[in-house]
N, CA, C and O of each residue as an XYZ file, in Angstrom:
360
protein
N     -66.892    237.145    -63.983
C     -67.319    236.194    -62.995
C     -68.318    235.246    -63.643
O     -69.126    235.771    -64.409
N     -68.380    234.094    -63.478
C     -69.395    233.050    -63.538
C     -69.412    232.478    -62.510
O     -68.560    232.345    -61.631
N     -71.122    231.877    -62.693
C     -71.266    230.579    -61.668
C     -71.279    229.188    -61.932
O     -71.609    229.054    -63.110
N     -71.061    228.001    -61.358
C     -70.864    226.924    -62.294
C     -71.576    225.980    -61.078
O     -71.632    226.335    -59.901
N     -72.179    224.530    -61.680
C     -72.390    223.509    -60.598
C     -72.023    222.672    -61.432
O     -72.185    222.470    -62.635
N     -71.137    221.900    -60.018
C     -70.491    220.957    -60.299
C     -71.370    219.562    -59.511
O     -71.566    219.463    -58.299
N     -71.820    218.538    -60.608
C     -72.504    217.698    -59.980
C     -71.696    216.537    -59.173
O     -70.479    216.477    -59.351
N     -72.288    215.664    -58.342
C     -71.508    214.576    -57.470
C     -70.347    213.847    -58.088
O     -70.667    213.089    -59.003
N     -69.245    213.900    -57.830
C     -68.416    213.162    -58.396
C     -68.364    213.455    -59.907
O     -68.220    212.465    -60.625
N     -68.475    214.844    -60.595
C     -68.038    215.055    -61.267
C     -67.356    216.507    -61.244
O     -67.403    217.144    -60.192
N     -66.669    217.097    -62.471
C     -66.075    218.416    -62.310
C     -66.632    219.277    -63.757
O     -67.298    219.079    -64.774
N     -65.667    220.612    -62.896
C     -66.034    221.689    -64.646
C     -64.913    222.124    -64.860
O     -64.362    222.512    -63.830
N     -64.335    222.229    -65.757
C     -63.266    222.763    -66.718
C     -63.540    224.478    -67.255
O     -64.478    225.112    -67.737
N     -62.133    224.749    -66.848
C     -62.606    226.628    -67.431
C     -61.030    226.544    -68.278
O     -59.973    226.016    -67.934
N     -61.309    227.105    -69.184
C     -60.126    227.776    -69.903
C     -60.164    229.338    -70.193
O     -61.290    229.824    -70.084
N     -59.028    230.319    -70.582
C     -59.142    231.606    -70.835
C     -59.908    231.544    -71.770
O     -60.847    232.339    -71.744
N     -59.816    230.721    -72.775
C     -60.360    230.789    -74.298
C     -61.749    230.485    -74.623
O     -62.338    230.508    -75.703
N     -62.204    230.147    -73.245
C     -64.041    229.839    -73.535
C     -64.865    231.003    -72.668
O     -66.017    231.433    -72.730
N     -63.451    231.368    -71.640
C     -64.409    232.533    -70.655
C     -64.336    234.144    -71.488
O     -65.186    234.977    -71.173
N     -63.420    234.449    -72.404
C     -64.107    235.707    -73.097
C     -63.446    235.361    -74.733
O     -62.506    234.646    -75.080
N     -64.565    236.359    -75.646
C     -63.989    235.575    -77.032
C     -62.715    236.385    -77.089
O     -61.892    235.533    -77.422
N     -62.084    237.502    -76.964
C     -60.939    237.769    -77.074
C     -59.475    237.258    -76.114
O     -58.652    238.169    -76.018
N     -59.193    236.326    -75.621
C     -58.564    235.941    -75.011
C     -57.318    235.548    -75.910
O     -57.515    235.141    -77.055
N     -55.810    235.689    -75.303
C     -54.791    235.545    -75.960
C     -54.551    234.254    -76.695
O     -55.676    233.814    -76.933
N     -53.644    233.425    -77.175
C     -53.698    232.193    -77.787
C     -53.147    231.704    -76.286
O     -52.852    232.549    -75.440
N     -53.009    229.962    -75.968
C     -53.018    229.715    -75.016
C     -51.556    229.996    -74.375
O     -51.400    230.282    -73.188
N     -50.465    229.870    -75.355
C     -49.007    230.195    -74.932
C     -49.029    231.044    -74.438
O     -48.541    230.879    -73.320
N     -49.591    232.773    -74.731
C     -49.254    233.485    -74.131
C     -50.353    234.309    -73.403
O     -50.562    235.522    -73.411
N     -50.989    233.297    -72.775
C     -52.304    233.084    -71.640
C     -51.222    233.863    -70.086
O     -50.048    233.625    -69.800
N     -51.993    234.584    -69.545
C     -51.903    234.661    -67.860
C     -53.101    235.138    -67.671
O     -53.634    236.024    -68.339
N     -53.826    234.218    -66.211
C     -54.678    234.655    -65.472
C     -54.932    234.194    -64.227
O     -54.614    233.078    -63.818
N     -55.646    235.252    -63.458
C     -55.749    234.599    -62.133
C     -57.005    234.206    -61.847
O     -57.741    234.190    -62.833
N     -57.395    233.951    -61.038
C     -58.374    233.122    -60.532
C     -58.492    232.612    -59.194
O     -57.685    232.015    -58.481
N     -59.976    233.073    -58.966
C     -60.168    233.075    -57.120
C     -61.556    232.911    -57.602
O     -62.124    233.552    -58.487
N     -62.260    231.403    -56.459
C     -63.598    230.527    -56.257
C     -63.942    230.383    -54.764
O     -63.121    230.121    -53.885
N     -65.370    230.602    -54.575
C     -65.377    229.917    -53.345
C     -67.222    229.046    -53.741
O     -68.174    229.385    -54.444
N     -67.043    228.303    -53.182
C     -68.179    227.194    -53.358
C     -69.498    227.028    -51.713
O     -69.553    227.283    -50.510
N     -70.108    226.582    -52.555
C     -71.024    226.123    -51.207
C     -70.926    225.383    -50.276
O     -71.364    225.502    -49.131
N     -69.930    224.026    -51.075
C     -69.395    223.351    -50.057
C     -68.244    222.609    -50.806
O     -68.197    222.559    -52.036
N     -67.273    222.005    -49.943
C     -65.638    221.967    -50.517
C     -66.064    220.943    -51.921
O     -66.968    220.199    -52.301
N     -64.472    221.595    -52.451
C     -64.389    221.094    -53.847
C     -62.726    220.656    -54.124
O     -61.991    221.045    -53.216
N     -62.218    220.108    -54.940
C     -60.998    220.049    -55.107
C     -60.462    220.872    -56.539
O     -60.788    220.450    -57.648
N     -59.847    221.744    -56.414
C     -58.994    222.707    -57.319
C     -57.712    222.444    -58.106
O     -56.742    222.374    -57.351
N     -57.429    222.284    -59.347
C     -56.593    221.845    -60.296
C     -56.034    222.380    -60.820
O     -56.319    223.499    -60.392
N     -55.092    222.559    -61.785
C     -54.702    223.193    -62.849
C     -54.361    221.955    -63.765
O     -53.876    220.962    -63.224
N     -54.588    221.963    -65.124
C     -54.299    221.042    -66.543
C     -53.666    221.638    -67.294
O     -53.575    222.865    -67.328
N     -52.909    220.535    -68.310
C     -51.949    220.878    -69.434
C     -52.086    220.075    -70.175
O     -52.717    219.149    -69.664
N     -51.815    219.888    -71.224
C     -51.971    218.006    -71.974
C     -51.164    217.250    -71.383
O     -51.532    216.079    -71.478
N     -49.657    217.455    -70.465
C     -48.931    216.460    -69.841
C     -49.622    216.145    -68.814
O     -49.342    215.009    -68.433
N     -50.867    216.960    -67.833
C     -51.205    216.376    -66.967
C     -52.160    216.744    -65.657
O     -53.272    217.067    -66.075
N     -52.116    216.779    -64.780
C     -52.769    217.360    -63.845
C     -52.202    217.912    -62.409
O     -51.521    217.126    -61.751
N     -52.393    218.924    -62.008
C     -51.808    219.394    -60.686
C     -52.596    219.498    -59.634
O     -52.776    220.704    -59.462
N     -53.083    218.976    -58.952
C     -53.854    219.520    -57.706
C     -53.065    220.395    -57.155
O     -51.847    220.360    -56.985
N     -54.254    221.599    -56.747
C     -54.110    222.969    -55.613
C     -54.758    222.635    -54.170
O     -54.293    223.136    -53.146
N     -55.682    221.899    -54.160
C     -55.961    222.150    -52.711
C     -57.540    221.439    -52.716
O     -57.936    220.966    -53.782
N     -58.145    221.398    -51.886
C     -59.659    221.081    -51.297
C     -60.040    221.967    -50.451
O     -59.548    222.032    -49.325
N     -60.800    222.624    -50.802
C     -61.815    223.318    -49.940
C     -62.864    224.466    -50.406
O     -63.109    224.733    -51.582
N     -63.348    224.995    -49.453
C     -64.624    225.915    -50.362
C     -64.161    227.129    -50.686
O     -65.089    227.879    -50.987
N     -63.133    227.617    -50.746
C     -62.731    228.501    -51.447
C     -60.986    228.425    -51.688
O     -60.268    227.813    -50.897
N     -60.417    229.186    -52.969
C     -58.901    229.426    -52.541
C     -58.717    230.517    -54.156
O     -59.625    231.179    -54.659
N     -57.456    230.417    -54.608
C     -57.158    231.264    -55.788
C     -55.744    230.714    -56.447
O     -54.986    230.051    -55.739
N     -55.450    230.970    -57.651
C     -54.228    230.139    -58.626
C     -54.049    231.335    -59.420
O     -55.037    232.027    -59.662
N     -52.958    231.646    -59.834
C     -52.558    231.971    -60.764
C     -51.552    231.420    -61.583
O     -50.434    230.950    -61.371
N     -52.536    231.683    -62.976
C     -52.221    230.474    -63.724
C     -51.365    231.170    -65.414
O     -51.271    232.240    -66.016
N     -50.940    229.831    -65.547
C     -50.091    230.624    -67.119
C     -50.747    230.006    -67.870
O     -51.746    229.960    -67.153
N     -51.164    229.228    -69.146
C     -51.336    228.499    -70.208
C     -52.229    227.573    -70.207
O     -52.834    227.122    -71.180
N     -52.356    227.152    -68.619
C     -53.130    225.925    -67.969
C     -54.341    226.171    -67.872
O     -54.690    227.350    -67.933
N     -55.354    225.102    -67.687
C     -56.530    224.795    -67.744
C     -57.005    225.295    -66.429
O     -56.241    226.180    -66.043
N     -58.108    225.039    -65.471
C     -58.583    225.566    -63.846
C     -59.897    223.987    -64.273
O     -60.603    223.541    -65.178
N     -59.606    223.811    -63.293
C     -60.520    222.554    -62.734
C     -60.990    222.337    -61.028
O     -60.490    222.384    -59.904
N     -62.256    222.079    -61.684
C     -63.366    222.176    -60.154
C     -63.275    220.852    -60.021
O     -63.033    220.219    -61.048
N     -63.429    220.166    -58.838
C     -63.936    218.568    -58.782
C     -65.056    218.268    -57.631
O     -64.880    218.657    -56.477
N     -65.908    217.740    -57.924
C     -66.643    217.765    -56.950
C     -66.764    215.681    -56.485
O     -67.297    214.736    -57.065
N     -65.953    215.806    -55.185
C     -66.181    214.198    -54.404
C     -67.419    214.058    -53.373
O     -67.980    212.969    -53.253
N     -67.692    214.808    -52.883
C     -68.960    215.212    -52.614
C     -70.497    214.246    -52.969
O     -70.739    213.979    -54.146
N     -71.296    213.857    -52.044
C     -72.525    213.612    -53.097
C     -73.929    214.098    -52.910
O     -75.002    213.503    -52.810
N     -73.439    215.949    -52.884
C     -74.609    216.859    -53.593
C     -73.985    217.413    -54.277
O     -72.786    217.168    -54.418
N     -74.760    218.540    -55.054
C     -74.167    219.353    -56.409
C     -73.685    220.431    -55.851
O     -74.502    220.999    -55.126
N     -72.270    221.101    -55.953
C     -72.185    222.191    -55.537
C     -72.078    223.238    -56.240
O     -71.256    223.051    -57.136
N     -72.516    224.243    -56.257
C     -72.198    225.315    -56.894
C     -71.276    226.725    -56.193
O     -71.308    227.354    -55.135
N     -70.323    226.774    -57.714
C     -69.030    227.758    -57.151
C     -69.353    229.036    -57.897
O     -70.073    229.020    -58.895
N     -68.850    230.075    -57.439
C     -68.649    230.944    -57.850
C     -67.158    231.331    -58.582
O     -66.173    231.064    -57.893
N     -66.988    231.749    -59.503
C     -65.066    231.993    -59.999
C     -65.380    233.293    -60.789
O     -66.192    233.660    -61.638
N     -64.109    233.919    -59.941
C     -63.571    234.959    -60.571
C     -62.260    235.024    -61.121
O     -61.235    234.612    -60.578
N     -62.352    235.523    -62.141
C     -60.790    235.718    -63.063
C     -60.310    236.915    -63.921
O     -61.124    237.570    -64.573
N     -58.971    237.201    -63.919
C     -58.587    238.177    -64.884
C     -57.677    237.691    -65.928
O     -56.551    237.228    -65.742
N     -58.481    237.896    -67.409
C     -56.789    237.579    -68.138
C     -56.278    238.446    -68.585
O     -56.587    239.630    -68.456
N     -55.198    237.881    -69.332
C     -53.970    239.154    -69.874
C     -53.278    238.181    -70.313
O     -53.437    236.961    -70.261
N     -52.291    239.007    -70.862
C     -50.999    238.105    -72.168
C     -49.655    238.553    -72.031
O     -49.460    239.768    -72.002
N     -48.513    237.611    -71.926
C     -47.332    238.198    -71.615
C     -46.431    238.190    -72.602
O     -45.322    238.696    -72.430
């Protein structure tokens, strides 16, 4: 688990590979992931082709393969989220 703040109109980026040092290479990345925030946020997933929005609000969960997890905050106070995740390799 970490906590993160995300300031006004900006976001935070999580990858498997920065949240523990043993994490698989990114191909054969799986993890899940469940946040809930102080107040709503918009939820992503990234790839180098691009971006996916999941949803807006103060909490939800993704499970993800290879991809990036992105917080966004449109908001204009700082919010801070909480995220939990598990990885593993397939």
């Amino acid at each position: 688990m970490v906590t993160v703040a995300v300031a006004p109109g900006g976001s935070q980026d999580l990858e498997a590979q920065q949240l523990i040092s043993n994490a698989p290479p990114s191909a054969a990345v799986v993890w899940t992931i469940a946040w809930r925030s102080t107040d709503p946020l918009t939820a992503s997933w990234y790839r180098q082709g691009g971006t996916t929005d999941l949803g807006r609000g103060r909490w939800g969960s993704a499970e993800l393969g290879g991809a990036g997890f992105r917080l966004r905050n449109d908001g204009a106070a700082t919010v801070f989220a909480e995220v939990h995740y598990v990885i593993g390799s397939r």
